[in-house]
C-alpha positions in Angstrom: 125.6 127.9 107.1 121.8 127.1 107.6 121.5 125.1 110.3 118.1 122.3 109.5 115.3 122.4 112.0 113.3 119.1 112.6 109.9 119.6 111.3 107.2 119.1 114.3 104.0 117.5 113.1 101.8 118.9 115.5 103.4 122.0 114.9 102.4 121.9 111.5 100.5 124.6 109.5 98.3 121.9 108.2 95.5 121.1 109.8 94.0 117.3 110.2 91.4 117.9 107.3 94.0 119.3 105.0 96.1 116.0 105.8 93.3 113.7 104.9 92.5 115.2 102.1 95.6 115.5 100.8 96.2 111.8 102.0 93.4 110.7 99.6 94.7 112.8 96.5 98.0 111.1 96.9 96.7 107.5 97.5 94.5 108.2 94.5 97.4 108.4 92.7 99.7 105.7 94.3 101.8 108.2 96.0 103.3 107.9 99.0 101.9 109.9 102.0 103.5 113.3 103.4 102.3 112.7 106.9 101.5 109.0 107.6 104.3 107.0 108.9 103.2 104.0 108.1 102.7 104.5 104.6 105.8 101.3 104.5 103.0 99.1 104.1 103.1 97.0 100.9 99.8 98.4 98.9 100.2 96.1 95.3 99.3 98.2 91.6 96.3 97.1 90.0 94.6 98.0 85.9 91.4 98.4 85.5 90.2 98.3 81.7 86.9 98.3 80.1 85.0 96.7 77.2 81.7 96.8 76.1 80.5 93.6 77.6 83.1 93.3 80.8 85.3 95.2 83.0 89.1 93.9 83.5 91.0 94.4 87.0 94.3 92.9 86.7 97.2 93.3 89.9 100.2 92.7 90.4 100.7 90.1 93.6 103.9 88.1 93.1 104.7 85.9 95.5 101.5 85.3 97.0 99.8 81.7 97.0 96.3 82.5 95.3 94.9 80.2 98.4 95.9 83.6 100.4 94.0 85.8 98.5 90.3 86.6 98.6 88.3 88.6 96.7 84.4 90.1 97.3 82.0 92.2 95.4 79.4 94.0 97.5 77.5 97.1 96.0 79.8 97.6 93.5 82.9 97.8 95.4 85.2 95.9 94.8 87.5 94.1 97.5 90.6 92.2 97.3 92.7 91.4 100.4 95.4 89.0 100.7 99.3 88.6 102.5 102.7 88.0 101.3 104.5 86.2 103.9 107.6 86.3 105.4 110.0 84.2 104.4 111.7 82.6 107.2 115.5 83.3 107.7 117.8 80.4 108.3 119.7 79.8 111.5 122.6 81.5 111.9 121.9 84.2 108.9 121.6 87.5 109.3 120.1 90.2 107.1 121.5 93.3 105.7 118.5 94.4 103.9 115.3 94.1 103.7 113.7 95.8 100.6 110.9 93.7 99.5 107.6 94.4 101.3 105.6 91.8 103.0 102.2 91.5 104.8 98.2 92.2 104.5 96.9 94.4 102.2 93.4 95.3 101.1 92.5 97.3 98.3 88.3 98.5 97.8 87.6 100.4 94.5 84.8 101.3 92.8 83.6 99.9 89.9 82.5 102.0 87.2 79.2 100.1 86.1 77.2 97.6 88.1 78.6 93.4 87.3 77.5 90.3 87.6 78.6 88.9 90.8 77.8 85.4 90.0 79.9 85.3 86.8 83.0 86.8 87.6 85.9 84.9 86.5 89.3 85.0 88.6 92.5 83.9 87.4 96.4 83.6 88.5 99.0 83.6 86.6 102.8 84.6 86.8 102.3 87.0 89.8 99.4 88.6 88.3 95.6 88.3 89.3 92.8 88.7 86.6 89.2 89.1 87.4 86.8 89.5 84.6 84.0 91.3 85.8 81.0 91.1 83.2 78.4 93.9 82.7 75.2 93.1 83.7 72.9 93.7 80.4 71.4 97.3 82.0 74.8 98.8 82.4 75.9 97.7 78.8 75.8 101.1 76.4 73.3 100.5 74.2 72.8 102.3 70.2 70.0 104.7 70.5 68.3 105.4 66.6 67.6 108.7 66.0 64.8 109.0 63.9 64.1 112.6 61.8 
């Protein structure tokens, strides 16, 4: 029988730049992390759509007051933060499992096209956040004519 060896982290044959990078492949895809430990923290999912006159970011934040949640635009980044709380335990009750994640979370993203800050429209509803971001009028695709 094989007997299983702990794998060392420092011992690793992956270097710190490898890690990182690969850390930023798999949180560009919502995967969890092969070397951070504490990748436990609650990150929530979030759509982004786009039309010809706005662009859509829609996540997924249940049980969060929308008073706890704050959301900024500067340079085109997008920034929404916000916490899920704790819910305090009663006296004399004692867990056996805690599965749903809690705590502060941040998630930055691009956006693809620059928006108007000043007209951005946010919205809660059933657990889910909606911003509608609209274009500003020189990021909107405009018809070209070709003349022959």
């Amino acid at each position: 029988m094989l007997d299983l060896v702990p794998w060392e982290r420092e011992r690793s044959l992956i270097s710190r730049p490898y890690r990182s990078l690969l850390d930023s492949f798999f949180e560009e895809f919502r995967l969890p992390s092969l070397f951070r430990e504490e990748e436990r923290e609650w990150v929530p999912a979030l759509d982004m759509s786009e039309t010809d006159k706005e662009i859509i970011v829609q996540m997924e934040v249940p049980g969060i007051d929308p008073k706890d949640i704050e959301v900024t635009l500067t340079n085109n980044i997008l920034t929404i933060k916000g916490e899920k709380k704790l819910e305090r335990k009663e006296e004399g009750e004692d867990f056996h499992r805690i599965e749903r994640r809690y705590g502060a979370f941040s998630r930055s993203i691009r956006l693809p096209v620059e928006v108007n800050a000043d007209a951005v429209d946010a919205t809660y509803k059933n657990g889910v956040l909606k911003l509608v971001l609209p274009k500003t009028e020189e990021s909107r695709a405009k018809r070209i004519e070709v003349k022959h």
